[in-house]
N, C-alpha and C positions, 0 to 999 in steps of 0.2 A: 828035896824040895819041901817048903815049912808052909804046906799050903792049908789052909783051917780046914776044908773038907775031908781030909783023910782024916781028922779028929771027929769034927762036928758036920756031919752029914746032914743032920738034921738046918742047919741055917740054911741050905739050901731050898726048904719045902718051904719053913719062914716067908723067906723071902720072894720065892715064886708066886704064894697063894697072897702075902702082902701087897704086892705090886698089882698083881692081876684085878684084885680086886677093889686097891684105889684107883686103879687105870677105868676099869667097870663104870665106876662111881664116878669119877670127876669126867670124863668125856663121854662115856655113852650114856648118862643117866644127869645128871645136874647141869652137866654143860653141850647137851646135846644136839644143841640150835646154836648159831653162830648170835654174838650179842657182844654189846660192848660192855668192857668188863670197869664197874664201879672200885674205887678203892676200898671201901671197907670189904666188897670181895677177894679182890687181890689181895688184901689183908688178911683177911681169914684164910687162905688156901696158902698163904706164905707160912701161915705161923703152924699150918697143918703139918705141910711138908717137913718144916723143920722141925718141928719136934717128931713125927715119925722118925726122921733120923735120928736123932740123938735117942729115942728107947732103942731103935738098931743098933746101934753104936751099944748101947748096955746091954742087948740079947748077946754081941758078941762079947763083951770085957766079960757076962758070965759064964760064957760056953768056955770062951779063951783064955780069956787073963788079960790084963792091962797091956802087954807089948801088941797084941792086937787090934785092941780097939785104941790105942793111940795112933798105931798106922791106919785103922778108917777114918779118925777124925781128922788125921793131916791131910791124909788122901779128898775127904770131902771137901774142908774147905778150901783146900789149893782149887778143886775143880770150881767151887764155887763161884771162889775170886776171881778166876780168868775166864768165868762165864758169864759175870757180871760186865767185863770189859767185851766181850759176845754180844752183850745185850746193848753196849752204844751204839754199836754196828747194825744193829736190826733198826735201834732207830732210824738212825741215818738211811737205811734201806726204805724203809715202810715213808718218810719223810718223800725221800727221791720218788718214790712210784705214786704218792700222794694214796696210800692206801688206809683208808678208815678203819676206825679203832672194832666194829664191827667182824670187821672183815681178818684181822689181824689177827683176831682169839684163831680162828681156822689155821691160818698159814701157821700159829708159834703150836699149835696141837697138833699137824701134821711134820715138821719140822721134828718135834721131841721123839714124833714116833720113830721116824728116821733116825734119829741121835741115838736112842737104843740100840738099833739094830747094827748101827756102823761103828759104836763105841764096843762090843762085844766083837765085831770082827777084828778091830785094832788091839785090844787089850788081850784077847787069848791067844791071840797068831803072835803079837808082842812078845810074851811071856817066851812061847814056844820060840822064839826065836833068841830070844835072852839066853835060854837055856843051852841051847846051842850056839852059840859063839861066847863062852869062856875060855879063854888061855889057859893050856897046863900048865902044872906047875914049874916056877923058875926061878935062880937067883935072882938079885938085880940089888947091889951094894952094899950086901949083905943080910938083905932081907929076903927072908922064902918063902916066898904065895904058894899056899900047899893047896891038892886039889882036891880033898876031903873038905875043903872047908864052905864049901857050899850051904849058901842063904843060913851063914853063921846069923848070932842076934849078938855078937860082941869080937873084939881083936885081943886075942891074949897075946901080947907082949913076948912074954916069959917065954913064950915057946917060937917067937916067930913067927906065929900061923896067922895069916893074914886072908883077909877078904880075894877072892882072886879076880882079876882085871877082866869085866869084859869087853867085848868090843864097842858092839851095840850101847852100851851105858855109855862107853868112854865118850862115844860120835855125839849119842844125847845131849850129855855134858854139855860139850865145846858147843850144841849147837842152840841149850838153852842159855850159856852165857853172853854168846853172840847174842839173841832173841831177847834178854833183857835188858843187855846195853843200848842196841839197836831201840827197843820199847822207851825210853828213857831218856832219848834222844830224839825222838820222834815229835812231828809239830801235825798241825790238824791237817794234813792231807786229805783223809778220808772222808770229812766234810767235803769238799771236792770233788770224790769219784764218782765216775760216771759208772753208774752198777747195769747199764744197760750193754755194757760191751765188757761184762766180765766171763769168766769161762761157763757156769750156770749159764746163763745166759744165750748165751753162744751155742753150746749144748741143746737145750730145749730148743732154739732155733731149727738145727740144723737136722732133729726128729719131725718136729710137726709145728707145722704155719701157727701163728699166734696172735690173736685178734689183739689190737690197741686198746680195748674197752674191756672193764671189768663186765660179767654179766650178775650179779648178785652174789654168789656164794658157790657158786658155778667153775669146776675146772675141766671142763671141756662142752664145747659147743657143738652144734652142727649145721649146716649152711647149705643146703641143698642136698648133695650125694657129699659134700667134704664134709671133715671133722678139723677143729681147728680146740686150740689151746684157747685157754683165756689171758688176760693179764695176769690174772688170780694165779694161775700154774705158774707164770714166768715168775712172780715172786716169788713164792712157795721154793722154788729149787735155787734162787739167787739166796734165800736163805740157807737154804741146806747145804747147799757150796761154800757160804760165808763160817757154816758150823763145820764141816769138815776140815779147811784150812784153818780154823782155832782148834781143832783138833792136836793138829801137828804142833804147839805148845803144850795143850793142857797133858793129853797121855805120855808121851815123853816125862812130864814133869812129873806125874803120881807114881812113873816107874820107880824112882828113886826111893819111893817110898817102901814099897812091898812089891820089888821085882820075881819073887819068886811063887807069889799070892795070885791069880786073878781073879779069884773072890774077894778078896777085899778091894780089889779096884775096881771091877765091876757095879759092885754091889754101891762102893759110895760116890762113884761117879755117877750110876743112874740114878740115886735119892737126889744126888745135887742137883740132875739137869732134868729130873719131873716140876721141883721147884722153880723152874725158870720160868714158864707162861704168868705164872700169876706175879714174879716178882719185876717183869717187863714191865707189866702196868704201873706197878709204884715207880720201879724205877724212871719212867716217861714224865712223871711229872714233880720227880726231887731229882734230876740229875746232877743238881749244885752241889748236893749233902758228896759226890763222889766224882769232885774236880780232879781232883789230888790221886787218886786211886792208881791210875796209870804207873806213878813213879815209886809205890808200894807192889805193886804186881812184876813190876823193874826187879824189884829187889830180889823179891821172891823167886822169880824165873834164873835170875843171876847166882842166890844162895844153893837152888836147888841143883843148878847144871855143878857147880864147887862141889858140891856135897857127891855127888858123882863122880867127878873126876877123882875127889882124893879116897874115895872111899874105898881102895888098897892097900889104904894108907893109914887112913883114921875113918872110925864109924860115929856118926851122930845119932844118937838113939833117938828112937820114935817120938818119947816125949819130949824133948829136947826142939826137934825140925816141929813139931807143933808148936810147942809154946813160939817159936820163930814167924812161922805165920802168920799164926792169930793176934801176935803183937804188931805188928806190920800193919797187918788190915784195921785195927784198933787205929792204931796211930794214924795211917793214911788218912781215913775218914773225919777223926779229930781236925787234923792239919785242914781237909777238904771243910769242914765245919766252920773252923775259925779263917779261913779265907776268905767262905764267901762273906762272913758278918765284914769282917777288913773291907771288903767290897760294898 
């Protein structure tokens, strides 16, 4: 396994005492009262977060070397991009329960908290499972997948020794191609749904009674001798439902990246999705600039299940599925730019 902690032990305290202590900072100390968040804020904490990642991204190219931190930077901005397309969906939700902008910082800071926690059970149990279900080694038309060659970082040719087939990756694959096509194809439904009879929803129901009425900032009441939920709770988990099933694209898809790593997944998944409360609010009010975005995140989910399937086959190196990305999202946005002006 090519995983950077058996080299660099140290990224791991990096990173624990980095987090712990923007987490300190930005929710229990600056943002420690629920308030409606201004753009030149969400502006500042957008440009925070992102550039914290990008010095992470260089603590690991120098602990690493380049093949590493070009798989955190794939891995981040895939999470990014398909968190962004996360974030229409909140609108649409916070929109549906007519939840103020107030109230909203609360649901997307307890929502992130959740996202932590549930992206570390996916991403290391992931991994572990990757690792167990590789196929031994076998012919197959003259080509021999040797089982030595475990989380190679290249296919020699010369010798035949090729990447070995897993399962789990293969199933990924097929199921992000379907996932982008389907993406791609897709018309606004979701404007539409009715998120009050979704399974969240349905869920917190069917624990504890839930008042129709926000109570301030409040997520549980009490009513004589009962205890009852707020609206506030039912949103709250209709989002965390809502990030759980975008789950099921985005992890899948940074597998491909550094299936053998869950430090590097982890690590640039969680800098992508602390970024998200503050880029909700810009995003809420230029969602023109990222009309187009949908059918760039198509691609991407479509390139990356490919890049899976054939990766027995042929390897795309790290810098390679980056530059693929970030060109995509480049262009999407451009394309999404000059649309609306057409408009």
């Amino acid at each position: 396994m090519n995983n950077i902690l058996s080299t660099n032990p140290s990224l791991l305290i990096v990173f624990a005492v980095l987090i712990t202590f923007m987490l300190i900072l930005d929710l229990g100390v600056l943002n420690k009262k629920s308030h409606v968040v201004s753009n030149k804020e969400a502006t500042t904490w957008t440009i925070v977060w992102i550039s914290l990642s990008m010095l992470f991204s260089g603590l690991v190219y120098w602990q690493a070397g380049f093949e590493k931190f070009a798989q955190f930077q794939s891995a981040y901005w895939i999470e990014k991009a398909l968190s962004v397309d996360n974030l229409f969906v909140f609108i649409l939700v916070f929109g549906f329960f007519k939840l103020e902008g107030k109230l909203q910082h609360k649901v997307l800071i307890w929502g992130i908290i959740g996202a932590l926690i549930f992206r570390a059970i996916f991403i290391f149990s992931g991994v572990e499972l990757i690792n167990m279900t590789y196929l031994p080694a076998f012919d197959f038309m003259g080509m021999h997948f040797n089982l030595s060659n475990v989380g190679a970082e290249h296919t020699d040719f010369s010798t035949k020794s090729f990447f070995r087939p897993n399962i789990i990756l293969t199933l990924f694959g097929f199921f992000l191609v379907y996932a982008g096509i389907k993406s791609a194809l897709a018309g606004e439904e979701d404007e539409e749904q009715d998120y009050n009879k979704g399974l969240g929803a349905k869920i917190i129901r069917k624990i504890i009674p839930v008042s129709r009425n926000y109570h301030g900032d409040k997520f549980f009441i009490r009513r004589g001798t009962k205890r009852f939920a707020t609206r506030l709770l039912l949103v709250m988990v209709v989002i965390e439902s809502t990030d759980l099933i975008f789950a099921v694209d985005s992890i899948p898809a940074i597998f491909a990246i550094a299936p053998d790593d869950p430090f590097i997944l982890y690590t640039s998944n969680i800098f992508a999705i602390l970024g998200l409360r503050s880029m909700y609010f810009l995003l809420a009010n230029s969602i023109d600039l990222f009309s187009k975005l949908k059918y760039g995140l198509a691609f991407i989910l479509t390139f990356i299940g490919v890049k899976m399937l054939i990766a027995p086959f042929y390897h795309f190196s790290s810098s390679i599925s980056l530059l693929i990305v970030l060109g995509v999202l480049v262009l999407s946005i451009i394309w999404s730019v000059l649309a609306k002006e057409k408009k």
